[in-house]
Rosetta silent file (secondary structure, phi, psi, omega in degrees, C-alpha in Angstrom):
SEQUENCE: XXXXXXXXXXXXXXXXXXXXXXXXXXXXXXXXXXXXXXXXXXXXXXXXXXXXXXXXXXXXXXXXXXXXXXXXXXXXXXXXXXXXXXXXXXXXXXXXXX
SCORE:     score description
SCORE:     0.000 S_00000001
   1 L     0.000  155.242 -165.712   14.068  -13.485    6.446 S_00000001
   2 L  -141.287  160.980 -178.752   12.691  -14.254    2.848 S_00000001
   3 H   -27.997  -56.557 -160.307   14.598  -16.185   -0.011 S_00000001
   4 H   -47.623  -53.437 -152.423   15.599  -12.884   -1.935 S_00000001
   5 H   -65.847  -29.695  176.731   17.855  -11.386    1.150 S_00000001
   6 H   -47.245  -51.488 -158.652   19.166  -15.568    1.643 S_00000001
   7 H   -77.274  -34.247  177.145   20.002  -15.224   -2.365 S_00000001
   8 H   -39.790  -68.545 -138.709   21.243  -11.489   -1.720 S_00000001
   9 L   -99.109  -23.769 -176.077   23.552  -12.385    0.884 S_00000001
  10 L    40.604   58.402 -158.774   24.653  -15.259   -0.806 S_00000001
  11 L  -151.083  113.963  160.143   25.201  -16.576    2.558 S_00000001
  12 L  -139.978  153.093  169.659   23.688  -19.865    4.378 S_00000001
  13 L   -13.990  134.576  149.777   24.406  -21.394    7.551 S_00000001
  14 L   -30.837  -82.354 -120.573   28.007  -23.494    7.584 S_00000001
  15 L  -112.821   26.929 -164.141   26.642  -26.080    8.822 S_00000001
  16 L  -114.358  128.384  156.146   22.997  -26.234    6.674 S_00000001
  17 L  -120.703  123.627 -168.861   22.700  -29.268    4.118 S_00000001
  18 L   -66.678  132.639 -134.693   19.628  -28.824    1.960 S_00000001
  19 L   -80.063  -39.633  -95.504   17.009  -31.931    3.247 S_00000001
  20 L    58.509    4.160 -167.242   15.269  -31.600   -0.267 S_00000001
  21 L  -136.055  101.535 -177.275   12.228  -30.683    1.025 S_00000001
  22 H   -20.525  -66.317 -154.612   11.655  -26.921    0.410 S_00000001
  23 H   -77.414  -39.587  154.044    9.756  -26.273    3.267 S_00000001
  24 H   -32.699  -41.732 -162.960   11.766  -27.870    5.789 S_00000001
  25 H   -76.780  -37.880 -179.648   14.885  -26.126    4.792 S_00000001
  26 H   -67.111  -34.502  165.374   12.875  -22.496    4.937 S_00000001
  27 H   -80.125    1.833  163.808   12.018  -23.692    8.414 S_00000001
  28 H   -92.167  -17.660  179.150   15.371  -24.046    9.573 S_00000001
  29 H  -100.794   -5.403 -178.734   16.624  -21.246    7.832 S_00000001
  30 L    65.433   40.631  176.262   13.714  -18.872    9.201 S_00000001
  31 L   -94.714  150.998  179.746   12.165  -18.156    6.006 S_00000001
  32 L  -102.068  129.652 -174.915    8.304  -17.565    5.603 S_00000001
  33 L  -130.525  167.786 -171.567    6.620  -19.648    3.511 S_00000001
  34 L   -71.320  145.403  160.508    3.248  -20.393    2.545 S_00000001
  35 L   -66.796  -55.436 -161.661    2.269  -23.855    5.116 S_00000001
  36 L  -117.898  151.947  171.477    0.349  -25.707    2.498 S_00000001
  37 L   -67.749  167.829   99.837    1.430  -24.989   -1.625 S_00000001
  38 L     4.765  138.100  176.104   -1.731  -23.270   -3.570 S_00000001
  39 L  -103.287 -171.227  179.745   -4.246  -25.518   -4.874 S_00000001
  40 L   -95.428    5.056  177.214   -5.287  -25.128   -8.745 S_00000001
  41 L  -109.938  -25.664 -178.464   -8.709  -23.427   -8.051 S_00000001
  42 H   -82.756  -54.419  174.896   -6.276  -20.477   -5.760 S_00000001
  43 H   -53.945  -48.707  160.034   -4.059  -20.214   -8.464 S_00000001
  44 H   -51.773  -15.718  175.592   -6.659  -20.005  -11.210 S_00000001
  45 H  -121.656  -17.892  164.446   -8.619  -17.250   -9.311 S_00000001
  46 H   -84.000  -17.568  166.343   -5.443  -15.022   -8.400 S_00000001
  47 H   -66.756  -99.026 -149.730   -4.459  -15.277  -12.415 S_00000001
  48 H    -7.398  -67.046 -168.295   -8.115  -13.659  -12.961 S_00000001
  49 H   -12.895  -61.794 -164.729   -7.243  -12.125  -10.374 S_00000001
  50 L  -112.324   -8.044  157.302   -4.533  -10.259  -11.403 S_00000001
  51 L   -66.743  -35.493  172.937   -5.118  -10.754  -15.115 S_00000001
  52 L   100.395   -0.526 -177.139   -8.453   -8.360  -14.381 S_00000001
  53 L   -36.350  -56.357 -168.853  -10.367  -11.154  -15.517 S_00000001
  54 L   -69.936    3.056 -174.761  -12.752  -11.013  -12.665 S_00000001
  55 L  -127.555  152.695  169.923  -14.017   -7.593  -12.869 S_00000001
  56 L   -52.875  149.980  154.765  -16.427   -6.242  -15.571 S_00000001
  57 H   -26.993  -82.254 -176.148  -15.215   -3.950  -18.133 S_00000001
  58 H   -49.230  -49.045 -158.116  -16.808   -0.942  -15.954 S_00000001
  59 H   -59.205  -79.251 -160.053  -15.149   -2.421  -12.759 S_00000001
  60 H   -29.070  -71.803 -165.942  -11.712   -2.422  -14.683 S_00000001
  61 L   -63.929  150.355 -156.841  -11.685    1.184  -15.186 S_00000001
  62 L  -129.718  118.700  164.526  -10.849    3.367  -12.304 S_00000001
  63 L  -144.174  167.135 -171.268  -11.621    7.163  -12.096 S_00000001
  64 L   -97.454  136.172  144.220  -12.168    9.918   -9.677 S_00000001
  65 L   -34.889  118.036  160.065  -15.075   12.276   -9.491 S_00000001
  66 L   -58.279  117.379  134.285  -14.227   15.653  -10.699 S_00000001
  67 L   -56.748  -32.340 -179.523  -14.695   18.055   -7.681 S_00000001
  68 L    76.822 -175.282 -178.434  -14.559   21.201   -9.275 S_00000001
  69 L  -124.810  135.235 -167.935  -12.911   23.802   -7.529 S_00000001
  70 L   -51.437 -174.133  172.688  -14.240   25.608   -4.380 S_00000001
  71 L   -65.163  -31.153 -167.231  -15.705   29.273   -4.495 S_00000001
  72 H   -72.637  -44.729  165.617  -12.762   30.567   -2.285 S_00000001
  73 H   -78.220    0.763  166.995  -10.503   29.312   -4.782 S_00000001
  74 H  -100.653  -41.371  152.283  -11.877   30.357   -7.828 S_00000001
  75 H   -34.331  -84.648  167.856  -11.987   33.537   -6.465 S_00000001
  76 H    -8.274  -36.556 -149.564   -8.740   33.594   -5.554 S_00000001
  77 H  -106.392  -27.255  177.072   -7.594   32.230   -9.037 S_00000001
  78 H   -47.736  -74.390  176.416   -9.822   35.252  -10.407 S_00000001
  79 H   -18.130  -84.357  162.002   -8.148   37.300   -8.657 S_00000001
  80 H   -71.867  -20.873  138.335   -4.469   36.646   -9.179 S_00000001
  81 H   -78.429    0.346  154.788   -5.001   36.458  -12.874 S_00000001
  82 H   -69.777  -25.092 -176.208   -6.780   39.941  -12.844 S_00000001
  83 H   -72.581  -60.518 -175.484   -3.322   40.902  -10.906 S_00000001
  84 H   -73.008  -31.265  171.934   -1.003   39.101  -13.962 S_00000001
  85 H   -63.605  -62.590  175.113   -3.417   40.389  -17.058 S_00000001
  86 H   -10.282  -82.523  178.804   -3.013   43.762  -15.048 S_00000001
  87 H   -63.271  -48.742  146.436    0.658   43.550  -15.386 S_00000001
  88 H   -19.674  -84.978 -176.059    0.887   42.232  -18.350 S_00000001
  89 H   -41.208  -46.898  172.968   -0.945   44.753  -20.072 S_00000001
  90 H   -55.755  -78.057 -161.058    1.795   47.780  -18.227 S_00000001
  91 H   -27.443  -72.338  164.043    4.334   46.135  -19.501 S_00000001
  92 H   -20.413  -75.350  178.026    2.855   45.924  -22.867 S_00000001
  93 H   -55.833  -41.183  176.679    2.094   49.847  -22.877 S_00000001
  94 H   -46.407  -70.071 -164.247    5.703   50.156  -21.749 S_00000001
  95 H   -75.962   14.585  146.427    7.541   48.336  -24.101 S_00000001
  96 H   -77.303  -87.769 -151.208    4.995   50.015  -27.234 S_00000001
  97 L   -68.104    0.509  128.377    5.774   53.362  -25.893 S_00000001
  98 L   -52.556    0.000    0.000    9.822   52.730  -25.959 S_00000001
């Protein structure tokens, strides 16, 4: 069980009176908690962290290789737009020829 669904639920034990001491109370209440708090060098490297600090410019950006498309489908794609130009074009000569 984690804080939010405790605060959700608005609901704690009858019988729980909070010790003061954070961590105690999450272990009686069967909440997961960190064991030890974050020091100031773990906090200071997950803000980089998560600030992007820590990665290079290049690093930051993220893209995919272009694949291209295979031969069977670019056939394919040939294909069915020689089939819709095709039609296209009847139609056209129809609707002229009304």
């Amino acid at each position: 069980m984690k804080w939010k669904e405790v605060i959700k639920k608005k609901e704690l034990p009858k019988d729980f009176v909070p010790s003061g001491n954070f961590r105690e109370d999450a272990k009686r209440l069967g909440i997961a908690v960190r064991p030890e708090p974050l020091t100031e060098d773990e906090i200071q490297q997950y803000v980089r962290h998560v600030m992007g600090e820590s990665k290079t410019p290049q690093e930051r950006v993220s893209t995919t290789p272009s694949t291209g498309q295979d031969e069977e489908a670019a056939k394919r794609t040939k294909e069915n737009e020689a089939e819709l130009l095709a039609r296209i074009k009847e139609r056209n000569k129809k609707s002229r020829q009304e």
